[in-house]
C-alpha positions as CSV (number, residue, x, y, z in Angstrom):
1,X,-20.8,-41.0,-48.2
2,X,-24.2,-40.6,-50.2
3,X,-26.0,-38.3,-47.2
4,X,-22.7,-35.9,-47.3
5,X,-22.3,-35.2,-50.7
6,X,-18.9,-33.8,-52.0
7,X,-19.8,-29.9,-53.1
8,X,-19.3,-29.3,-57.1
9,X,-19.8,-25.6,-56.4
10,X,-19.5,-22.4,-54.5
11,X,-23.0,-22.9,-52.7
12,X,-22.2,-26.4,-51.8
13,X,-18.6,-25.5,-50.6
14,X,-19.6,-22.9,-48.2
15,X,-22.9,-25.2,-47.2
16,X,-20.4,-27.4,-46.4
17,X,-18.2,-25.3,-44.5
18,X,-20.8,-24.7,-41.9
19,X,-22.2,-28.1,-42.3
20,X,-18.5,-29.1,-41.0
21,X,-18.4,-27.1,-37.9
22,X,-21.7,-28.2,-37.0
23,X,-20.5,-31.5,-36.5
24,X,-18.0,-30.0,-34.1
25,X,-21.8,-30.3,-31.8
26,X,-21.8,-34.0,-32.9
27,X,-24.9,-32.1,-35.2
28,X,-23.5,-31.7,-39.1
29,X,-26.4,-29.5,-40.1
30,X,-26.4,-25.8,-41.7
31,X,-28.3,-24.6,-38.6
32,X,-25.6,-25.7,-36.0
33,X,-22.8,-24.9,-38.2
34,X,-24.1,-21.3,-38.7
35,X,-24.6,-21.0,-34.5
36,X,-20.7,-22.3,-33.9
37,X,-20.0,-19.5,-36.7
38,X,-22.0,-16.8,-34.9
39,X,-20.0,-18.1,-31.9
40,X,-16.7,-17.6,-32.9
41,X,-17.7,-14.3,-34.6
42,X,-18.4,-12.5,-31.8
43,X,-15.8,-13.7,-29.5
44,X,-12.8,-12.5,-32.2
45,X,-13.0,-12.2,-36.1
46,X,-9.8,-13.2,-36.3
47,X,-9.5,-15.7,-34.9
48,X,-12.5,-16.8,-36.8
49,X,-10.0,-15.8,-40.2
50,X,-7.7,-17.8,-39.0
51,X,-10.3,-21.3,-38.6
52,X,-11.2,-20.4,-41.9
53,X,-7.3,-20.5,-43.9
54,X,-6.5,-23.3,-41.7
55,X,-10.3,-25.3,-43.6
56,X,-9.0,-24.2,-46.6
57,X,-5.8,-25.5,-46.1
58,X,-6.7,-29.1,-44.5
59,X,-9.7,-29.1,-47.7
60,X,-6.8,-28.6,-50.2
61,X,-5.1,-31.9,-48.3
62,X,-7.8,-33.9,-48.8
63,X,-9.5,-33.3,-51.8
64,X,-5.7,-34.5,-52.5
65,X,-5.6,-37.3,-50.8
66,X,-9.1,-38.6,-52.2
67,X,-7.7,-38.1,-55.7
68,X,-4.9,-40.1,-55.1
69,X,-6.8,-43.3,-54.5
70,X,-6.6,-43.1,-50.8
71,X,-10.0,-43.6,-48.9
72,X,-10.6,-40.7,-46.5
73,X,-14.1,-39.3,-44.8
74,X,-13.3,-36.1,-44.3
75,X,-16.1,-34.0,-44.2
76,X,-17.0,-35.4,-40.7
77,X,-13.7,-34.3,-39.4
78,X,-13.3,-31.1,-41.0
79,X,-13.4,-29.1,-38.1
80,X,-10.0,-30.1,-37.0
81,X,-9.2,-28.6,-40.1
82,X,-10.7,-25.3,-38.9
83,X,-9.9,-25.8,-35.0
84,X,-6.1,-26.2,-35.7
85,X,-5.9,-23.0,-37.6
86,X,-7.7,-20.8,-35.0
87,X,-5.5,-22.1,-32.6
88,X,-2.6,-21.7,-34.2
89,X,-3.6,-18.3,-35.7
90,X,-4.8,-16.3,-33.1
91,X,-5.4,-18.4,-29.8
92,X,-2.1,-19.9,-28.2
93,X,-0.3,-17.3,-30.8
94,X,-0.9,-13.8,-31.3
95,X,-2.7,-13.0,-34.8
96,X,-0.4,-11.5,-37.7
97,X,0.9,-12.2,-41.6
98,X,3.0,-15.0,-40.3
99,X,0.7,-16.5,-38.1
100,X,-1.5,-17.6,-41.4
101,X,0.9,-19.7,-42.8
102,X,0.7,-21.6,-39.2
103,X,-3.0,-21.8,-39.4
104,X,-2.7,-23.2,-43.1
105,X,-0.1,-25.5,-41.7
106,X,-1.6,-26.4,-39.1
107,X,-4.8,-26.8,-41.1
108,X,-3.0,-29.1,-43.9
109,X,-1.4,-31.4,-40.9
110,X,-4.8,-32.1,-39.1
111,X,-6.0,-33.1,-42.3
112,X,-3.3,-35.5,-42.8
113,X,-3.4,-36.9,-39.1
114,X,-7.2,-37.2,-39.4
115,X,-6.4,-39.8,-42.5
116,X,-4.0,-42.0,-40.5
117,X,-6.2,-42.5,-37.6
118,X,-9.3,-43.2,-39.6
119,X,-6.3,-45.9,-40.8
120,X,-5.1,-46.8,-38.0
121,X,-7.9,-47.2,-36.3
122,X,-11.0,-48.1,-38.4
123,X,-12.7,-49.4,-35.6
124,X,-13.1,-46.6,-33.4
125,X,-14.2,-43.0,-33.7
126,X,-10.2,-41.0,-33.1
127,X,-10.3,-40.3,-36.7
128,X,-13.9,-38.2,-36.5
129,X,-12.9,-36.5,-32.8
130,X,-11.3,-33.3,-32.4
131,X,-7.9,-35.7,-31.8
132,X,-5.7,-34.9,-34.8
133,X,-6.1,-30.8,-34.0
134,X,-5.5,-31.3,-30.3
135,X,-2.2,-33.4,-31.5
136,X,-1.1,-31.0,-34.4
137,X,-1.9,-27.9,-31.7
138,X,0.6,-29.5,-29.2
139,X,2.9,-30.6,-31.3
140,X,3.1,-27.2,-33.1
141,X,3.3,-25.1,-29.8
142,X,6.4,-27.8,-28.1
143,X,8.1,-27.5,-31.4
144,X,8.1,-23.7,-31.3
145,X,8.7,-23.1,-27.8
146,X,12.4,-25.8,-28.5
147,X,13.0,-23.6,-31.2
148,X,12.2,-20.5,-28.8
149,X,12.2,-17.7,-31.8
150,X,9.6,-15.2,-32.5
151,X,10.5,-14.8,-36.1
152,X,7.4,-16.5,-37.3
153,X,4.9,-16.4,-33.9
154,X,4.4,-14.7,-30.6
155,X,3.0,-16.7,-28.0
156,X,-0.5,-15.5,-26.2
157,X,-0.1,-14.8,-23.3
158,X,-3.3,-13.4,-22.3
159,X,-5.5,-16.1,-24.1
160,X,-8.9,-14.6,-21.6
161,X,-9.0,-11.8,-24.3
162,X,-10.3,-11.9,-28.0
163,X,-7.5,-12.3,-30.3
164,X,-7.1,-9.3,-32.1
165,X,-7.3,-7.6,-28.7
166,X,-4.4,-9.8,-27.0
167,X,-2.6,-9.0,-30.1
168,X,-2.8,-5.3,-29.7
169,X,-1.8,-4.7,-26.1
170,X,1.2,-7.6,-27.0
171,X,1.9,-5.3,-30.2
172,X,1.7,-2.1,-28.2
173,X,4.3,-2.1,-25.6
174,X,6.3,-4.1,-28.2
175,X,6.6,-1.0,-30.4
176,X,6.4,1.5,-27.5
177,X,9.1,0.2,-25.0
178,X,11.2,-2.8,-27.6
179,X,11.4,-6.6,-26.9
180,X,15.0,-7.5,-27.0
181,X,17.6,-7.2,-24.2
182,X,18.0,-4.8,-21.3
183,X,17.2,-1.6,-20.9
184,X,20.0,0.9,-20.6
185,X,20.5,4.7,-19.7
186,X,23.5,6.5,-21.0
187,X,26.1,5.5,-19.3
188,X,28.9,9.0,-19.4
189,X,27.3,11.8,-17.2
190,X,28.1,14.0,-19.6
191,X,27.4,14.9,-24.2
192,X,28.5,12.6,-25.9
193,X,28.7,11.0,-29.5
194,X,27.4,7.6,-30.4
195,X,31.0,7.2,-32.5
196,X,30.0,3.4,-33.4
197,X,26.7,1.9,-33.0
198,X,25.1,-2.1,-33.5
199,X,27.1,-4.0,-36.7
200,X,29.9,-0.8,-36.7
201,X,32.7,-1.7,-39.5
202,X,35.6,-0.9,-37.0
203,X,35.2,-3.5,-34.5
204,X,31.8,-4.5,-33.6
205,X,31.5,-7.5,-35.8
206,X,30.6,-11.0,-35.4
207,X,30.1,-11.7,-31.2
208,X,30.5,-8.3,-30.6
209,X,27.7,-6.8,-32.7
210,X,25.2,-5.8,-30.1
211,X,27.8,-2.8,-28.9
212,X,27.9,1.1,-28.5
213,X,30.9,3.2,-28.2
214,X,30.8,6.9,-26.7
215,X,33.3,9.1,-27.8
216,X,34.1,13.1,-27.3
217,X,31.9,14.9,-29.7
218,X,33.6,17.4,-32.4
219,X,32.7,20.4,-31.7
220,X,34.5,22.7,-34.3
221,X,37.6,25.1,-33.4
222,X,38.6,23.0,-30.5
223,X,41.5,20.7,-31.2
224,X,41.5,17.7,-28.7
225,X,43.7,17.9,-25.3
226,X,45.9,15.4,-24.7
227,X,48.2,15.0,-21.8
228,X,51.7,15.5,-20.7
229,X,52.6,11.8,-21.9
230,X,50.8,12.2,-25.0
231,X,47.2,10.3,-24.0
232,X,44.1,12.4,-24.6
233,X,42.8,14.1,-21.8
234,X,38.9,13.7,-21.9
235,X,37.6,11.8,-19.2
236,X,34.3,12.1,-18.2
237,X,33.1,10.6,-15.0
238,X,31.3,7.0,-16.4
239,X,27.8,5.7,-14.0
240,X,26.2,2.4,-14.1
241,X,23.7,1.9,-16.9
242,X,21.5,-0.1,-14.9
243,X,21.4,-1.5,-11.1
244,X,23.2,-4.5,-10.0
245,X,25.9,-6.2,-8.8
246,X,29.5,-5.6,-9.6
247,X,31.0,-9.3,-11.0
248,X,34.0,-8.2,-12.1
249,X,36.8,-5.5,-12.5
250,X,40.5,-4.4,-13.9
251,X,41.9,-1.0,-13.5
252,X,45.7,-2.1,-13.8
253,X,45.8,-1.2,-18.0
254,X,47.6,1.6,-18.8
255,X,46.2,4.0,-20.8
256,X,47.7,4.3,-24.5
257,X,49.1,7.3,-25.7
258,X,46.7,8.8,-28.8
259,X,46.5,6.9,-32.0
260,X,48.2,3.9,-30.1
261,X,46.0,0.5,-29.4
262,X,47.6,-2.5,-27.1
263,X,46.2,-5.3,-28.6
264,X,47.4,-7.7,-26.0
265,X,45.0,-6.1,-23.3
266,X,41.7,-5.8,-26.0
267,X,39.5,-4.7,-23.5
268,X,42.0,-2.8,-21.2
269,X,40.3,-1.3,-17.9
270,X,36.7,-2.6,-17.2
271,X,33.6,-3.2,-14.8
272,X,31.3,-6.0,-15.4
273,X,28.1,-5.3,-13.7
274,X,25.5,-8.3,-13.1
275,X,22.6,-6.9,-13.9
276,X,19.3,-7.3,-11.9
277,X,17.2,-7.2,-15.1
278,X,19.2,-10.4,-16.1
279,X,22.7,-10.9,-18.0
280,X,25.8,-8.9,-17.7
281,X,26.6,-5.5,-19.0
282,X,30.6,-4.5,-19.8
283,X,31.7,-1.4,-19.2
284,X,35.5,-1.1,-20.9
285,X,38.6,0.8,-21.8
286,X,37.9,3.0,-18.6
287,X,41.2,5.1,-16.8
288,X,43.6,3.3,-15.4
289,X,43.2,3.3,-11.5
290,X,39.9,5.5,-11.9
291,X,37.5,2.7,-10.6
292,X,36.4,3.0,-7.3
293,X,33.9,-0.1,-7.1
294,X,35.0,-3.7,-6.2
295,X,33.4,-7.2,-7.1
296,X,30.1,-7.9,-5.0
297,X,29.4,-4.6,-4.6
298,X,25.9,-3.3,-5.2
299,X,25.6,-0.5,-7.8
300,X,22.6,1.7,-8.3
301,X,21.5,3.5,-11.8
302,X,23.8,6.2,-12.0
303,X,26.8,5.4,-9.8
304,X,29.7,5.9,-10.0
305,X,32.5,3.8,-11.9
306,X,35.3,5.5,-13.1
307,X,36.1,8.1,-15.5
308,X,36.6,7.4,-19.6
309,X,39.7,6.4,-20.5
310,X,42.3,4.8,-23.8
311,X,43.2,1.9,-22.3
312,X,43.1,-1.4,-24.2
313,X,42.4,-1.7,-27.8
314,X,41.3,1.9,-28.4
315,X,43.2,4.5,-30.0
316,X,40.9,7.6,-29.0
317,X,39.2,7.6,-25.1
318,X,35.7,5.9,-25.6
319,X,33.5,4.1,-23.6
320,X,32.5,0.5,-25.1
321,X,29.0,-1.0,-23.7
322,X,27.9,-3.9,-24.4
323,X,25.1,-6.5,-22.9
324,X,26.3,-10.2,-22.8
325,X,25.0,-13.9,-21.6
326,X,28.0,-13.9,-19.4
327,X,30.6,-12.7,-17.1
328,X,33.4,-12.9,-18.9
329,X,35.6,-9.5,-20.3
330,X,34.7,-9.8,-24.3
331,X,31.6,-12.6,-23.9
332,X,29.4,-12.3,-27.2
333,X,27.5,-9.7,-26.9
334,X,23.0,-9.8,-26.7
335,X,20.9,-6.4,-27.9
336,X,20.1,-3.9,-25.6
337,X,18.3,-0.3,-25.7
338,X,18.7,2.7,-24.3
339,X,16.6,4.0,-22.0
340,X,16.0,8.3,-20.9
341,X,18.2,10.1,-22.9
342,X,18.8,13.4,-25.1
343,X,19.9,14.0,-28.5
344,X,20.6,16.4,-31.4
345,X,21.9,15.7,-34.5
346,X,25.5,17.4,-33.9
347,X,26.9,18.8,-30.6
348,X,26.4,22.8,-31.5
349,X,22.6,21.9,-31.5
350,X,20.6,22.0,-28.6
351,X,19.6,18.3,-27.0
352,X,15.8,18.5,-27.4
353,X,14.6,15.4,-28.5
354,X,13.6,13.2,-25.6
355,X,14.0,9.5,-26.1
356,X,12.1,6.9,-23.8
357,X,13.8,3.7,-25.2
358,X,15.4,3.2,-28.2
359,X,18.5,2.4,-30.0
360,X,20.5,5.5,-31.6
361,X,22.2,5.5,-34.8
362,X,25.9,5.6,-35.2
363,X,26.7,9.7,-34.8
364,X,24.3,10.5,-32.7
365,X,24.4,12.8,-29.8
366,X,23.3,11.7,-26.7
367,X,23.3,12.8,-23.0
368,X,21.2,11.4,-19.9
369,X,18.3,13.3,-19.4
370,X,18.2,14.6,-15.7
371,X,14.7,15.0,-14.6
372,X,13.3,18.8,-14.3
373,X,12.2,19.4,-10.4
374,X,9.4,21.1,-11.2
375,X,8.1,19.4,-14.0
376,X,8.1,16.0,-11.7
377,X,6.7,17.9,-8.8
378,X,3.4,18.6,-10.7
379,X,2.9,15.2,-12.1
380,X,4.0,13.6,-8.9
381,X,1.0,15.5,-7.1
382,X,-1.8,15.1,-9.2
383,X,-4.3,13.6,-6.1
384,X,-7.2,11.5,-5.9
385,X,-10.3,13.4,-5.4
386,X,-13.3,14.9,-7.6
387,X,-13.5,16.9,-10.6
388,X,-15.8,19.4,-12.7
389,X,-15.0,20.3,-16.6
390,X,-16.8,22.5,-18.3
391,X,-16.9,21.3,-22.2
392,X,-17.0,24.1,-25.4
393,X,-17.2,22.9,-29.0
394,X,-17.2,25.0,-31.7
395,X,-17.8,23.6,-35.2
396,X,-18.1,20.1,-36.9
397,X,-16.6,17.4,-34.2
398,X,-16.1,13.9,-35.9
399,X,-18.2,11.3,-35.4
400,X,-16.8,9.0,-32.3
401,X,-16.1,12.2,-30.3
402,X,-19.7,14.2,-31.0
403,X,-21.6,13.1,-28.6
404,X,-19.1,15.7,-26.6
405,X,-20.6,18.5,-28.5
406,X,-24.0,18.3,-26.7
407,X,-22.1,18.4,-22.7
408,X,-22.1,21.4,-21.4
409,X,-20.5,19.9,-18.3
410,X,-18.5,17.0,-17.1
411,X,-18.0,15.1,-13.9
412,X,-14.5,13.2,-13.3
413,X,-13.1,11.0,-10.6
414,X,-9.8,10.2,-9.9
415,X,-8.8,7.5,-7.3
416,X,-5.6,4.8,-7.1
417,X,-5.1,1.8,-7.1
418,X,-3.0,-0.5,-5.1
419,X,-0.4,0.0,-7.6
420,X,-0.3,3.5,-7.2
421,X,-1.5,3.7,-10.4
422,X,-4.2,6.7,-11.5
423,X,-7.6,5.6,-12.5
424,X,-9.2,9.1,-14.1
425,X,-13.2,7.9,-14.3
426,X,-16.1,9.5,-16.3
427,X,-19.1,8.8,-16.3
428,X,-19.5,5.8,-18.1
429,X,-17.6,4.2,-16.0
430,X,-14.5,2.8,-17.5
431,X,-11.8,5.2,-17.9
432,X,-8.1,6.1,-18.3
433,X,-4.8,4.4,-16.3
434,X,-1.7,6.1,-15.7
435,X,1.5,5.8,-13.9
436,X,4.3,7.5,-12.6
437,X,7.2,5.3,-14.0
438,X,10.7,5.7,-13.3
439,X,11.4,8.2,-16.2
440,X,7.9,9.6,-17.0
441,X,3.8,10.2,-16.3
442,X,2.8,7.2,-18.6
443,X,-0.8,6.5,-19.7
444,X,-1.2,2.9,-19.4
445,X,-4.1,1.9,-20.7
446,X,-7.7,3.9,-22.1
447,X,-10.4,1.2,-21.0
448,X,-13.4,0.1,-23.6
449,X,-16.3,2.4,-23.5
450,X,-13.5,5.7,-21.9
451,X,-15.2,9.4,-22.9
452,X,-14.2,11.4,-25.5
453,X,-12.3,13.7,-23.1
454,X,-10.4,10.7,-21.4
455,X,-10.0,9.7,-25.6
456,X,-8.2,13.1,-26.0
457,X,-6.1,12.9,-23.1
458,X,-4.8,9.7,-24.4
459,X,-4.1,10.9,-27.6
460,X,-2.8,14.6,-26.3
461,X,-0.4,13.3,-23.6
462,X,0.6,9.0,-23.6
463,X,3.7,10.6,-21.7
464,X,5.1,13.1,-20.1
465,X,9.1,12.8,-19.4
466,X,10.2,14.3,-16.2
467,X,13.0,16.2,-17.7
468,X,10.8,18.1,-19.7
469,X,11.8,22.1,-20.6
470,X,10.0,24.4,-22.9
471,X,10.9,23.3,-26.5
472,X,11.7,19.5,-25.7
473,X,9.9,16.9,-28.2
474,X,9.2,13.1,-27.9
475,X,7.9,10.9,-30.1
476,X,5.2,8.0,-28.6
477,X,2.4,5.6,-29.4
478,X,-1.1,7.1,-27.8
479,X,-3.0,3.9,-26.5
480,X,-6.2,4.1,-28.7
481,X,-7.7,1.3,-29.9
482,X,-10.2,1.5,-32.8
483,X,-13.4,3.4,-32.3
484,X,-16.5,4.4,-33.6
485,X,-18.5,2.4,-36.1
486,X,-16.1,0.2,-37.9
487,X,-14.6,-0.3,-34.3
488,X,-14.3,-4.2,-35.0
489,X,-13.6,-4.5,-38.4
490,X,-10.4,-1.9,-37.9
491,X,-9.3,-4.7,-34.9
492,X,-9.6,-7.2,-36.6
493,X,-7.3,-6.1,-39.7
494,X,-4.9,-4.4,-37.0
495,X,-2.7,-7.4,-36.7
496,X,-2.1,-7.5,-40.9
497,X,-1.3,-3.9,-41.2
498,X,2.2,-2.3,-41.1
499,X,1.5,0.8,-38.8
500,X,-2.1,0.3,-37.3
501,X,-1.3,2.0,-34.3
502,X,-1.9,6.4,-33.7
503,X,1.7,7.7,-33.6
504,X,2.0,11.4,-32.2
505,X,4.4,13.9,-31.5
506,X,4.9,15.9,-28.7
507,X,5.9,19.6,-27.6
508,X,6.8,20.6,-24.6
509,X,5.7,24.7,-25.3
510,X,5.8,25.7,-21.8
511,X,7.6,23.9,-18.3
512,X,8.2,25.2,-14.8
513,X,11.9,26.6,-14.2
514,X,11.9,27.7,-17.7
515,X,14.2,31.3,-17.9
516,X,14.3,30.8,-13.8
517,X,10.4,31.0,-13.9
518,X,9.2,28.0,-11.2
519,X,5.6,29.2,-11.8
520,X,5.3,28.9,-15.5
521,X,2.5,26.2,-16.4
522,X,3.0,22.7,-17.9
523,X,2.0,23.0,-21.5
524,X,2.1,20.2,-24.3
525,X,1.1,20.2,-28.0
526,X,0.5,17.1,-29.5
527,X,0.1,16.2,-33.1
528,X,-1.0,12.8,-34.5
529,X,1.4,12.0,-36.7
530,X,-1.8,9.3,-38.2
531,X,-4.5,11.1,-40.2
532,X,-7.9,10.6,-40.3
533,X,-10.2,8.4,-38.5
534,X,-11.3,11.4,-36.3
535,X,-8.8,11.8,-35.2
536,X,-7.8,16.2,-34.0
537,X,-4.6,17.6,-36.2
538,X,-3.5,19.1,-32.9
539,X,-4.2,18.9,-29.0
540,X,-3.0,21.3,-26.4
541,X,-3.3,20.2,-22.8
542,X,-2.4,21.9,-19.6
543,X,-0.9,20.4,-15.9
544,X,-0.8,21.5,-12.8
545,X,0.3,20.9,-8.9
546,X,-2.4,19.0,-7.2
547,X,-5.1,19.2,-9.9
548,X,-3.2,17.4,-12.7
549,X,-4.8,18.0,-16.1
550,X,-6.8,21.6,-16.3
551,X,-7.3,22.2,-20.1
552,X,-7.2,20.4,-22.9
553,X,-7.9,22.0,-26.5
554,X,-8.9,19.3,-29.6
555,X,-8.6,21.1,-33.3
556,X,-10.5,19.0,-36.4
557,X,-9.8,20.3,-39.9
558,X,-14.0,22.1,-39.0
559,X,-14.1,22.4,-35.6
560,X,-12.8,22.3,-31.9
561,X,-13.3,20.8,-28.7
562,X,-12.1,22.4,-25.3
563,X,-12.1,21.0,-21.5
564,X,-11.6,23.3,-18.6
565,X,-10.8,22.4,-15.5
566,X,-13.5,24.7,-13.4
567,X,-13.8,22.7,-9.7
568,X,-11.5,20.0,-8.2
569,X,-11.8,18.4,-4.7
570,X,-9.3,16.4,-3.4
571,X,-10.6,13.1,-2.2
572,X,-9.3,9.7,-0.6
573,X,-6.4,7.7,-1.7
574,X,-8.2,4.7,-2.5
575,X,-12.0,5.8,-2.7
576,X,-13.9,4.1,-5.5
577,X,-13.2,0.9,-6.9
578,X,-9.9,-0.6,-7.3
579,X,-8.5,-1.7,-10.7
């Protein structure tokens, strides 16, 4: 094609590249190409990234092709090339490494569909239409969804946004909460050890991987009881993990004296619960006689099931949990997490580390973490209304947070939605959402455009457990996205980084009922475990009843910011705008 010469260097490569997408406007001219460019630039770089490996890819195809003899006009159907690989690598799946090799692959097969139907069908115009993207783009996403992993791609789910923003939310609660299997609090009402955790050498092998196993912890100088007939006698009252219904039970095993196993009955006593979350959980080698439930029961978190026992194909009294597809005793078992608990590193130390989910390692401690009265009183009664913050900085404030430097006050709303969800407003407009969940006060989301206070609350509390007592520490994933300057460029790399998200930890320094003190104020000290990007080294903020947040303290490496609470007027449940 003499009026769509093939490039012979750099300048005529990239003059071509835009020349290509212009003819996605049935106009193959610089000037078009550059306006589709602009285009996709500002909706999502990207996703733009992505267009571009998957033209590289489908170029590398056929220049190829071409020198193998074969006639092909590309150039006019280039785009496909680029199409294909934006929506493969970053549309209909989220943006990441992985997702790069499916734009180039998706870039290389519309390259090589494009050739067939220009030979094919030489008559017509399906080999110069955007038909051999559209077909690689579905083919791609049915052949993924039959082979239903996540290994190399996450679907998008919430294709209305940019791409690198979809990804982050998706990425987010991925890291903050886990993606596989249910969630699951501990479920022995008591301290106890994690004695074998996920791929343990003893037993949990093969189908029966995904298990934990809660055993007595050692605690030195005290030799373990057993009974008159020899079996150990510690039995701690066992409670669902989760709500449900009961499927199935046995409580006619008898326990084995210690050091014994009765391999003929491997799973000995046991409650199979259906879980409303989905799938089944096993609950096994409980007492004999101790459970109370029977199937078709309904079971809350926390009821009641029995009491630990030996029974089965355990030597030692332990409780074995696992999560399964199915209802039968021993089914092969599916990953789960645990949800609300304690732990310490041995059982002399004190359980201070708060966990909201996660999976602990073999040896762990862990307890269930009862909720503090107090604690949840105050962040239960944080009302909608009006507020007034005075603002103090002292010293050199980065960047993205100085334009806080020259407030001397600040005006806050706070309304709900019909969620019961907490929308704190400033006044740009866009502000900060939190929620009471089930365990914890959980920010939600900090909105485009929030104010650097609402900024610092994010970062200073993303969550607040109700169980928390003075010297208690948690570990979470503040819900910042990228801001200040280089806002886009640090979203667009997020989804290719390892860690691109603002882990901090938390310190409970001061909590109601603390020493038999009621009134003692909620206090937490935060520090970003990420440094730089202006980012404070430590945050202090303060709750109370009614009024919520009060104070919150910022500390740079030169300088400070402080928010005081100084008027508060309670206002409507719903005034303002819903989210």
């Amino acid at each position: 094609m003499a009026w769509w010469p093939v490039p012979t260097d750099a300048v005529g490569w990239v003059v071509t590249f835009f020349r290509t997408l212009g003819a996605l406007l049935f106009a193959p001219t610089l000037g078009f190409g550059l306006i589709v460019a602009a285009a996709v630039l500002l909706w999502s770089r990207t996703a733009f990234v992505a267009g571009v490996v998957g033209w590289i890819a489908g170029i590398v195809v056929a220049v190829a092709v071409s020198g193998a003899g074969v006639v092909y006009y590309w150039m006019p159907t280039a785009y496909n090339f680029f199409l294909a690989g934006m929506a493969l690598g970053a549309v209909f799946f989220l943006p990441g490494r992985a997702s790069m090799l499916l734009a180039a692959v998706g870039g290389a097969s519309a390259s090589l569909l494009a050739v067939g139907l220009q030979h094919l069908f030489p008559s017509t115009a399906l080999g110069y239409l955007p038909v051999a993207s559209a077909l690689v783009v579905w083919i791609a996403i049915y052949a993924l969804a039959l082979n239903d992993s996540q290994a190399l791609s996450q679907r998008n789910q919430t294709t209305n946004l940019p791409a690198e923003k979809a990804w982050w939310w998706a990425a987010y609660w991925l890291r903050r909460s886990g993606r596989e299997g249910p969630f699951l609090v501990v479920p022995i009402s008591v301290t106890t050890k994690i004695s074998q955790g996920f791929d343990g050498l003893l037993s949990h092998v093969g189908p029966w991987r995904y298990a934990l196993d809660f055993q007595q912890p050692d605690m030195l100088g005290q030799p373990r009881r057993r009974d008159a007939d020899g079996a150990a006698s510690w039995s701690p009252p066992v409670i669902a993990p989760a709500g449900g219904v009961v499927e199935r039970i046995r409580s006619d095993v008898v326990d084995n004296p210690l050091g014994m196993c009765n391999y003929a009955e491997n799973w000995g006593n046991y409650v199979i619960i259906r879980l409303d979350q989905g799938g089944w959980v096993l609950l096994a080698h409980l007492r004999q006689g101790s459970i109370p439930v029977k199937p078709g029961e309904r079971v809350e978190i926390g009821a009641y099931l029995g009491v630990v026992g030996n029974s089965g194909r355990a030597p030692l009294p332990h409780l074995h949990l696992q999560a399964q597809h199915s209802p039968d005793p021993g089914a092969p078992s599916v990953p789960f997490r645990l949800a609300n608990f304690l732990s310490a590193i041995d059982a002399e130390s004190p359980l201070l580390q708060w966990h909201a989910v996660t999976l602990p390692d073999q040896g762990t401690i862990v307890a269930p973490a009862p909720p503090n009265p107090f604690v949840q009183r105050i962040l239960s009664s944080a009302a909608p209304g009006s507020a007034v913050w005075t603002v103090e900085s002292d010293g050199i404030v980065p960047g993205p947070l100085r334009k806080a430097c020259a407030e001397i006050s600040m005006h806050m709303t706070i309304s709900l939605d019909v969620a019961g969800r907490h929308l704190f407003r400033g006044m740009t407009g866009n502000g900060l959402v939190s929620h009471l969940d089930a365990d914890a006060w959980r920010v939600l989301e900090l909105q485009d455009g929030a104010s650097p206070f609402l900024t610092l609350l994010a970062l200073a509390v993303p969550s607040i457990p109700y169980a928390a007592t003075g010297g208690m520490v948690w570990e979470d994933l503040a819900p910042i996205i990228p801001f200040g300057r280089a806002r886009w460029l640090g979203l667009a790399l997020a989804p290719y980084l390892a860690e691109p998200f603002v882990r901090v930890r938390c310190h409970c320094i001061s909590a109601p009922a603390q020493d038999g003190l009621p009134e003692s104020p909620l206090v937490i000290e935060t520090h970003p475990e990420t440094v730089g990007g202006g980012l404070p080294a430590k945050l202090i903020c303060q709750f109370d009843r009614l009024r919520g947040p009060v104070r919150l303290e910022a500390y740079f490496h030169s300088g400070s910011l402080t928010y005081s609470l100084i008027s508060f007027e309670p206002g409507l449940p719903f005034e303002g705008d819903l989210v």
